[in-house]
C-alpha positions, -999 to +999 in steps of 0.1 A: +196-003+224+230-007+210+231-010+170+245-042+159+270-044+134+249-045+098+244-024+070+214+010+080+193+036+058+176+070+059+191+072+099+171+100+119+181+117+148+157+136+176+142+169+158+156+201+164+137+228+181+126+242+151+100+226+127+092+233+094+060+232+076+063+209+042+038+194+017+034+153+028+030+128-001+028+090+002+026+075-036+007+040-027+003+016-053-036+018-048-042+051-030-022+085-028-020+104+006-014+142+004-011+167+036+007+192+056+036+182+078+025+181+120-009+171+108-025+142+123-043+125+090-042+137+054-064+162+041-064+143+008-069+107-002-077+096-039-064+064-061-027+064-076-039+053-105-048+080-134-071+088-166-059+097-200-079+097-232-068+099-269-066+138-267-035+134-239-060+149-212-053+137-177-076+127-152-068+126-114-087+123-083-118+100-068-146+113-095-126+124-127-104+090-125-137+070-120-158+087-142-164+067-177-152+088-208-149+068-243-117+054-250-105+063-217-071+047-205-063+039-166-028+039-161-007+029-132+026+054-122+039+024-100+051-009-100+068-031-073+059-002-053+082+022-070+074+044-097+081+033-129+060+063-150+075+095-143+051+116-165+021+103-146+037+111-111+048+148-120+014+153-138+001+136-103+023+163-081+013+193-099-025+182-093-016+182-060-003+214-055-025+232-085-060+213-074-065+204-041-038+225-022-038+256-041-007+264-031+024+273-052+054+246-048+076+273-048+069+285-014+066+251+009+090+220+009+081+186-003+085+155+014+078+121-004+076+085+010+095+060-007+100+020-004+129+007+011+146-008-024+138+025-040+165+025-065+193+053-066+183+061-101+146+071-091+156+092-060+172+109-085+146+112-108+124+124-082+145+150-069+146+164-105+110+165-107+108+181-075+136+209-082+131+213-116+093+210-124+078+224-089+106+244-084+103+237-044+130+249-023+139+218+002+131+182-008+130+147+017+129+113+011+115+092+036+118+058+039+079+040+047+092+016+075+101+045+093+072+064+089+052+032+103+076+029+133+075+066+146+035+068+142+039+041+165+064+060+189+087+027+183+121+039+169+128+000+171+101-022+155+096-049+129+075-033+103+051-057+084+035-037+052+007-054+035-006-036+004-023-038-028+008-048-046+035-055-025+041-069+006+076-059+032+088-070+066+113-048+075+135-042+109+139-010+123+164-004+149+171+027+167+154+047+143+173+030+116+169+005+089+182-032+087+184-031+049+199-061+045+173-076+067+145-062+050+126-083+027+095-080+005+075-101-022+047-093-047+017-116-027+000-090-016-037-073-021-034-076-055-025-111-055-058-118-039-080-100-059-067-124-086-076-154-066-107-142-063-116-135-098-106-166-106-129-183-077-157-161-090-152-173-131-149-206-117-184-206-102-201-185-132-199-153-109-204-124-132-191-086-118-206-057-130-191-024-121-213+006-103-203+025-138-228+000-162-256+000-137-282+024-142-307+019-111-299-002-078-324-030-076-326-060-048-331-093-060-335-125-048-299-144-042-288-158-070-316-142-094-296-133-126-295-092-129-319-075-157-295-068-187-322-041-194-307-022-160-270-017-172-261+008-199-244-003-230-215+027-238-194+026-266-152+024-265-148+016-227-116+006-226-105-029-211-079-012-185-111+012-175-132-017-171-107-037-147-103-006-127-135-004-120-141-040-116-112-042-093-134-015-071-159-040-068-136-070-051-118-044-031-159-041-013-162-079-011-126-082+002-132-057+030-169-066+035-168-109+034-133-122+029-118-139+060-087-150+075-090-180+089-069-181+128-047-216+122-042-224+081-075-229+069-088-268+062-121-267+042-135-299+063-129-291+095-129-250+094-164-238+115-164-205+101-157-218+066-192-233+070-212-198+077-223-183+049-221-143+043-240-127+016-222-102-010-243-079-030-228-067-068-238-032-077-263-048-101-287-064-077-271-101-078-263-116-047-248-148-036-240-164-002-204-170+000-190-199+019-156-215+028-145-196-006-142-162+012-119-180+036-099-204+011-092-173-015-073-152+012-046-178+018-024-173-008-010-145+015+005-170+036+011-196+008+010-185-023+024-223-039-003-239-021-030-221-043-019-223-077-034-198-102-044-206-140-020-198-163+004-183-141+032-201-127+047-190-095+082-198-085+091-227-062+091-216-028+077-181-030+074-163+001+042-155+023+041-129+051+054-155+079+081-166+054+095-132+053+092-124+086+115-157+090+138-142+062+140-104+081+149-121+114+174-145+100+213-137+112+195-110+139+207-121+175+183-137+191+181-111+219+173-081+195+149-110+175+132-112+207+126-076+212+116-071+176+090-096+177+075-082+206+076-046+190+057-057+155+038-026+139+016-038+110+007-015+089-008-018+051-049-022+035-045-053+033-034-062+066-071-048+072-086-083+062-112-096+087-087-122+109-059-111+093-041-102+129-049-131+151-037-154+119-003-139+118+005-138+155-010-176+160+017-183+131+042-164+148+039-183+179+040-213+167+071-207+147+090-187+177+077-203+207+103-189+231+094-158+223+065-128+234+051-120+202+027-087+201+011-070+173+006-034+172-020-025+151-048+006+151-082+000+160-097+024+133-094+013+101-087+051+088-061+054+112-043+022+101-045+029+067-029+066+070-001+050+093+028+057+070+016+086+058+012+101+091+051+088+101+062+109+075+042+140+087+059+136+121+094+132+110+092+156+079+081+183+109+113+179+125+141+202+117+169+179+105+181+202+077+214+185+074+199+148+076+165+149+058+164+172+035+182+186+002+174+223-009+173+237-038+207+259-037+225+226-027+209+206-057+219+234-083+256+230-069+257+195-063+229+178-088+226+141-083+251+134-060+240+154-033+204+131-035+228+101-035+245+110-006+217+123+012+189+096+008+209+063+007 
């Protein structure tokens, strides 16, 4: 396909015959991905997000993160996708390497996802961290529409990236990025888990994490839990408590939220009228209705469903906006082909009638054209799709094009990251 005349990113070419072997890590907002390079899936997967109490200890992984310690503090490293807390992503990287690989960073090269608006200043930073802290001797990074696109042996796709806290449409064309095309907005997992907490306070809906229940008990639906069941510790923290609470909407999300197919009308919606019940970890129960349908729309428009006490700006973008925005000035023959080569990719893009909704939008809205999404069938396997992307093109030997090492860092510093990861 011939490259049209706009402005690329993070090009890749066909791999050399010889492959290296490199440490894999994808930084989500919500979960962190860690592996080898070649590898088919991750060998680790634990939450981004980290412990720290007053005496400066850190706590990483599924149990220590989740485990309740007084006055215990859960930070975030990221923000719009991009890290924002440096400290917590070295001290995140060197439990990597120390803890679960057991492997010193010295000896293997290191190849990190990034976001597409990944400012110049962070690669930067992250090349420091890299060279400096962990000492490794070759450094990548690779941008995450890529890595969704090669997983899907499509070196010309239009990526769609639904997470917990952001959400990207991004055009990929010959193995290279439209990045003035690509587009992404903060209505994304997160911004339902709001609407849904707000639906739930709205309705008297109390959610108890797993951490304050002492024994699992079954009650009858809408029977009021036994206070007597949950423990009472001192100094939990509020940003330990909305962690965990957080863990319990990300179960009901997965388990009873659903996209409705065409925009979802409360009167005349037939699945908004079947119930579906949702157990808390204390024992209540309740049978949700057109509310597990109506709460999920804000990812398709997020004016439509205005939030208390937070005012959105006038004509913020849902998914099918900014897949309108990535396409716009794209010829219409390479629109065409881009909207019949959609990967989707992304948690929350694993919401019951999530993919039927978006291609009946699509459609409608390009009628002329075949529109196909390409999505896993396994939920593990969709959720890894970046991550595994980046294992496939960090295995390829483009020394000159992917990576930076060490002795070219000490003689060039920042500008050789510059250069090299535009």
């Amino acid at each position: 396909m011939t490259m049209p005349d706009v402005s690329v990113s993070n090009s890749h070419v066909a791999p050399h015959a010889d492959e290296i072997t490199s440490i894999v890590i994808e930084n989500g907002s919500s979960w962190t991905r860690v592996g080898y390079s070649g590898e088919g899936s991750p060998r680790h997967i634990f939450p981004t997000r980290y412990g720290k109490d007053r005496d400066n200890k850190y706590y990483f992984g599924n149990e220590d993160v989740n485990e309740y310690h007084a006055g215990k503090e859960i930070y975030s490293p990221l923000s719009d996708g991009i890290v924002q807390d440096w400290d917590g992503i070295k001290n995140l990287w060197n439990y990597v390497y120390k803890e679960q690989l057991d492997i010193d960073p010295s000896e293997v090269p290191l190849a990190v996802v990034e976001q597409t608006w990944n400012p110049s200043s962070n690669k930067v930073k992250a090349a420091e961290v890299a060279f400096e802290d962990l000492q490794v001797p070759l450094f990548s990074l690779i941008k995450s529409p890529l890595c969704a696109a090669y997983n899907s042996e499509l070196p010309s796709a239009l990526v769609i990236d639904i997470g917990s806290s952001v959400a990207s449409v991004t055009p990929v064309i010959d193995g290279n990025i439209l990045v003035k095309n690509a587009v992404h907005t903060k209505f994304a997992g997160d911004f339902i888990t709001f609407h849904i907490m707000s639906s739930f306070r709205a309705r008297n809906i109390p959610v108890t994490p797993s951490f304050l229940v002492k024994k699992k008990v079954s009650l009858e639906s809408n029977t009021p839990a036994d206070p007597e069941n949950l423990y009472k510790y001192p100094d939990v923290t509020e940003s330990f408590n909305a962690f965990q609470t957080e863990r319990v909407i990300e179960e009901f999300k997965e388990t009873t939220s659903h996209v409705s197919e065409t925009p979802f009308n409360p009167v005349s919606s037939v699945i908004g009228r079947i119930t579906r019940p949702f157990e808390f970890p204390d024992g209540f129960n309740f049978a949700f209705g057109p509310e597990r349908l109506a709460t999920v729309e804000p990812l398709f428009k997020p004016n439509d469903y205005p939030l208390p006490g937070i005012a959105l700006p006038e004509g913020s973008s849902g998914v099918v906006d900014l897949v309108n925005l990535a396409l716009a000035n794209i010829p219409a023959e390479l629109q065409e082909f881009l909207l019949n080569n959609i990967v989707l990719t992304g948690g929350t893009s694993l919401l019951q009638g999530f993919t039927a909704r978006l291609t009946n939008e699509l459609v409608a809205l390009y009628p002329q054209s075949k529109v196909r999404v390409l999505t896993s069938s396994s939920h593990s396997t969709h959720k890894n799709t970046n991550w595994t992307g980046a294992s496939i093109l960090a295995s390829m030997g483009n020394y000159d094009q992917l990576w930076v090492s060490k002795q070219e860092y000490e003689e060039f510093g920042a500008e050789v990251v510059k250069k090299r990861f535009k």
